[in-house]
C-alpha angles and dihedrals in degrees: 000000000000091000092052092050092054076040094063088031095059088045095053085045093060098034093059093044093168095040088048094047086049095051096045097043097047093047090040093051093036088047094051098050082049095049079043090058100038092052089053090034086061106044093050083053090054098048106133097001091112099084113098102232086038088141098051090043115111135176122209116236129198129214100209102195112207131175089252102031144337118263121214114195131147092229112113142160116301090231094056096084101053088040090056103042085058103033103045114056087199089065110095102190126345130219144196135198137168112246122243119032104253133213121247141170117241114198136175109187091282099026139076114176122178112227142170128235144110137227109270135184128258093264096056093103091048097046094036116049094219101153113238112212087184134024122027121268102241090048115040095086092042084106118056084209097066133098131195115216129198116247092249085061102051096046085057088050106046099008077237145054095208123117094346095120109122096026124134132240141165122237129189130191122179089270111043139001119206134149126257141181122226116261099168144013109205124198108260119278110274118248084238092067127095097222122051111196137159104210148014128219127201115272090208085065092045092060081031112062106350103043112065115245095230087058101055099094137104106269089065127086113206108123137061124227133220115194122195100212117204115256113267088023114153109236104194081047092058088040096065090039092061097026085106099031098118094026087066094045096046114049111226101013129162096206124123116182130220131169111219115184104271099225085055097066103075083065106029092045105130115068120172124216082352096304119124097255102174134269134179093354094060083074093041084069100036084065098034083066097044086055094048089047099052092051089058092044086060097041085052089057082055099049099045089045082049103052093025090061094036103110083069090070099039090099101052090047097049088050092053093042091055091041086056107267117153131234084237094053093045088051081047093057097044096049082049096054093048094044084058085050088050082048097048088046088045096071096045091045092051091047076046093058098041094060100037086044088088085053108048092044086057095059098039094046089228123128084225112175134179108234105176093228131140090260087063113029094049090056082048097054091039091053086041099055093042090051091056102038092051089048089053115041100086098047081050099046091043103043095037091064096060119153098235101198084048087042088055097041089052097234107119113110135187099280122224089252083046093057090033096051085053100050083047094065101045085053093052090045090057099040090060090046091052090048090059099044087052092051092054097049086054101046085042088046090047108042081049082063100053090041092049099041124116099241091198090249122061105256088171120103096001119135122209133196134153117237127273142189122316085004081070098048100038105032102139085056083042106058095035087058089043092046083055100058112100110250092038109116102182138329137209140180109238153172091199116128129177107239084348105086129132121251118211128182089189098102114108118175133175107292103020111142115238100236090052113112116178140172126239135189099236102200113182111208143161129208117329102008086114092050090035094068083025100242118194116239109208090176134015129352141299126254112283124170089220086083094057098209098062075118082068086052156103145182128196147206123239092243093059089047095057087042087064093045094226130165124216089356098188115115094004121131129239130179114241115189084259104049139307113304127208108233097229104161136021111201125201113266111272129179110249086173146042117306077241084085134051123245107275136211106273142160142197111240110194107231112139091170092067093043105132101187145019135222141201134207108218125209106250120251087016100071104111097052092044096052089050087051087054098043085056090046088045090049097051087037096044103027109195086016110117104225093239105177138162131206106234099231085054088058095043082051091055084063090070092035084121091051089044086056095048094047092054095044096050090052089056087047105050088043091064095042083056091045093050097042089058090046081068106040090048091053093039082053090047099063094040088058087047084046094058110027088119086054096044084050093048085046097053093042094059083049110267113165123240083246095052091047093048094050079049098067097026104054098065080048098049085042092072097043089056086051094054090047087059087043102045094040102080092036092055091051106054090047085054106046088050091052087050090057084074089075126065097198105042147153123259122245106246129197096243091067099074084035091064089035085056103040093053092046094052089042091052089042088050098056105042081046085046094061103057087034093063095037085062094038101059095038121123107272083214103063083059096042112050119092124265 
């Protein structure tokens, strides 16, 4: 039985060549961009599993309450970790880091590698399981002048990682250079974990040496804290237990704790007003519902080819029906029929997505791979089978309850629910499709605008780069040589980073409630940084070293002026955590972050002894030979230092890097919802023109014109698509206007937007529905005509 069912099957696949190619096509292309998203869904869900006690791994969390927001963030206090492990007896292991990974320098006496890492506490290869190839994990931090280097490292360094522990090596971060021995060599970071570095300092060296003494206390936030719960604790329970610790220990503070799972944050990373508000995981689901969408799209095409072309198989199921077959056994046959068509599609998709896998790995910056393992190919043949249960269920379901004395008499005919089901499901094809074509015009309409806006400072042709070497010891020679190159319009020394400056609460002024608690950008600096990104003054002057106290001074922005709510600010006198500060200048508001966030209060400190970088404005049209100029002078300058430099709108455009993504990936989408949902009309076309080849003829011979007869078959097909644009329409806008909230700064949705949607997906119907129209159209009336 079951060989005479793939029997029957095969045949129906050959006979209806162009039905079958459609089907097969439209499943295979809509499998493979499902097998594509499930690939990168499931490596962005196993971010950070990997470590053995994962389920015991939390990350402290801090409510910073301020008079406008509250502000979560996981940095804390560096002695909360040591204070908890002793304190708490829930707490398992304890564990502290710096934030941010940090660049250094890595030299031998002939080498200097650039390479990523951060300072990190005794515990971190208990807590972490970063596996350690030398040194053993309790004792690689004992001595605040070790370093633990990754294995690729090493291997850079001394083209080994035999017999190296013990061996010295200078380091050098923008803030400090010493000289260390190897304690440890660690595997290389796995691809599943958020944070990709190449080497750990002591933390004990960091408060030691780089901290200063009078900011380790508990009212400064510069670490982050792993904690290693005991198994079956109660976490609201600890919540609330911790909810005050630093609260009890800091007078006045405005700190509230929380403990959140550590290998969630990657994906629950955004929180508003201290609420959890999304993250990552906002666009896990967005594409976990494309996917889903296009493989309905394609099991609709199914479903319509199947029922549409049905008349051709009444009479073989009202002959098996007279000859005893079951309604069961014929559902059985036709599932069948469509799993052979999943299977078919199966091993295309899966070709399809050998050779597209480069590519999407490209835009989506994974190392994604296809290892036929359990762990895959059970997730493909799930996916398979319920794609083609779900495609064809209704042809089953519906051919399957044939009348067979009506089949045989020739009298059953395509019902109103048939046609309207049908209808149905093309609507709701193109619906989906306009969704997504709207969706592409407004992310591309919207990342334009925050390529194309005027930040309030000049990111273009401008050169960054952190000092190095002999430029961080001799600044001052190095600036006034730069300043001399042809091609280099001006220089500055400067802590200024796109989307990476400090925050401070520590600014006090006259008038100022006590209970009042707001942020500000701290942003240290030294001359021209101001000139150099051409930031507009509205009030005072710039920093110059011609008037000898900048280091007494301050310059706002208007926002924090207005903060502060001062009047005439110039020459009035505010209280920074490091002394009272003169206001000389007040510059014109201008974005150092995302256009996510709204310009916040900030403010210029001169401190030309704590700049970490420098940069450099480019004439235009003139930037390649000028950089070379620069990378012969760095070279002679900086001898063994590589010449690593960004060009600060490159760095402002990182910040969107998620939203690029998603922009480049929608467009690919949308572009295969709009291929498959003309498979099916094609092939939907197709059969009507097949329907109603006598009545074309008739037509032509009463002397209809090839415009008329095309209109003909075209207009019931455009109607739905019509129908899907007013449908769509609202639906697409409201998706699209939430995704917009996330910016604070956005686009409005214009009319014009679903007028363009609709009009190319008309057009594209049109003229899948055209072909097939005109091929009918200019047939011989007497091929239809003559008699069998």
């Amino acid at each position: 039985m079951l060989r005479n069912y793939f029997k029957i099957a095969w045949r129906n696949l050959l006979k209806n060549k162009v039905f079958s190619f459609i089907n097969i096509t439209g499943l295979a292309t809509g499998l493979a961009c499902a097998f594509l998203i499930y690939l990168w869904v499931n490596d962005e869900l196993n971010i950070d599993k990997f470590h053995e006690k994962d389920s015991q791994l939390y990350l402290v969390m801090a409510n910073h309450t301020h008079t406008d927001a509250i502000q979560t963030i996981p940095n804390v206090p560096g002695l909360l970790a040591p204070a908890m492990k002793t304190e708490l007896p829930e707490v398992e292991n304890a564990v502290h880091t710096t934030g941010r990974l940090e660049n250094f320098i890595i030299s031998t006496e002939d080498k200097h590698i650039n390479a990523q890492g951060r300072y990190a506490g005794e515990a971190f290869f208990d807590v972490f399981s970063y596996d350690l190839i030398e040194g053993v994990k309790d004792q690689v931090f004992t001595d605040k002048n070790s370093i633990v280097i990754s294995e690729s490292l090493a291997k850079k360094l001394f083209n080994t990682t035999d017999h190296i522990i013990g061996k010295s090596l200078e380091w050098q971060s923008s803030e400090k250079k010493n000289e260390v021995f190897i304690s440890g060599i660690f595997k290389d970071v796995p691809a599943s974990a958020s944070e990709q570095f190449d080497l750990l300092l002591p933390f004990s060296y960091f408060e030691a040496e780089v901290m200063p003494a009078q900011y380790v206390h508990w009212y400064n936030y510069y670490a982050y804290t792993y904690l290693i719960l005991k198994k079956g604790t109660n976490i609201a329970a600890f919540n609330a237990k911790i909810k005050d610790f630093v609260a009890k220990r800091a007078e006045g503070s405005i700190v509230t704790l929380f403990v959140k799972p550590y290998s969630e944050n990657y994906l629950y990373g955004k929180y508003e007003n201290g609420v959890q508000a999304g993250g990552r995981i906002e666009y896990v689901r967005l594409f976990s519902i494309i996917a889903l969408f296009i493989l309905i799209i394609a099991c609709i095409n199914f479903m319509n080819l199947s029922t549409a072309k049905s008349s051709r198989r009444m009479k073989e199921v009202g002959i098996k029906k007279t000859l005893g077959a079951g309604r069961f056994s014929l559902i059985y046959q036709y599932l069948g029929e469509s799993l052979l068509i999943s299977f078919l599609a199966l091993i295309i998709a899966i070709v399809l997505v050998e050779i597209f896998l480069p590519q999407f790995n490209i835009i989506t910056g994974k190392n994604l791979s296809l290892h036929y393992n359990i762990e895959l190919i059970l997730p493909l043949l799930g996916i398979t089978i319920l794609t083609g249960l779900i495609a064809g269920s209704y042809p089953a379901l519906y051919l399957s309850g044939f009348n067979p004395v009506n089949v045989l008499k020739g009298k059953l005919k395509a019902s109103i629910g048939e046609l309207w089901v049908r209808k149905g499901l093309v609507v709701f094809q193109f619906c989906i499709s306009m969704i997504l074509i709207v969706a592409v015009m407004i992310i591309y309409k919207q990342i334009a605008f925050v390529q194309n806006k005027h930040l309030g400072f000049d990111k273009d042709n401008v050169i960054n780069f952190e000092m190095r070497g002999q430029v961080s010891d001799k600044k001052e020679t190095f600036l006034t040589e730069v300043k001399k190159i042809p091609g280099v319009i001006n220089a500055a020394e400067t802590g200024f980073k796109v989307g990476g400056n400090g925050w401070t609460q520590g600014v006090n002024w006259e008038g100022k409630s006590p209970n009042d608690d707001y942020i500000f950008e701290e942003v240290i600096t030294g001359d021209n940084t101001i000139e150099t990104l051409d930031i507009t003054m509205v009030a005072g002057r710039s920093f110059s070293n011609e008037f000898g106290m900048d280091s007494m001074s301050i310059i706002f922005n208007e926002a924090a002026i207005k903060t502060m709510g001062l009047k005439d600010p110039i020459g009035k006198t505010i209280r920074h955590y490091t002394g009272n500060k003169q206001i000389v200048g007040v510059m014109k508001d201008f974005h150092t972050n995302s256009l996510h966030d709204q310009i916040k209060p900030l403010f210029f400190l001169y401190k030309p002894e704590e700049t970490t970088n420098i940069i450099i404005k480019l004439e235009a049209g003139k930037e390649r030979e000028t950089i070379a100029r620069l990378q012969d002078f760095y070279q002679k300058f900086n001898p063994g230092y590589a010449f690593d430099y960004t060009f600060l709108d490159q760095d402002y455009q990182a910040l969107y890097e998620a939203e690029q993504r998603v922009s480049t990936l929608s467009k690919y989408f949308a572009g295969l919802a709009i291929l498959i949902s003309c498979l099916g009309l094609f092939g939907l076309a197709a059969f009507a023109a097949e329907q109603r080849s006598k009545e074309i003829s008739i037509r032509k011979v009463l002397g209809a014109t090839t415009t008329s007869i095309v209109g003909l078959l075209s207009k019931d097909f455009l109607k739905l698509v019509f129908v899907s644009l007013l449908l769509a329409s609202p639906i697409a806008w409201y998706l699209m206007n939430k995704w917009l909230e996330n910016f604070a700064y956005h686009i409005e949705i214009k009319w014009w937007v679903f007028a363009i949607a609709g009009s190319a997906a008309i057009f594209i119907a049109f003229m899948t529905i055209g072909f097939q129209s005109i091929k009918a159209a200019v047939a011989n009336p007497v091929e239809s005509l003559k008699t069998e």
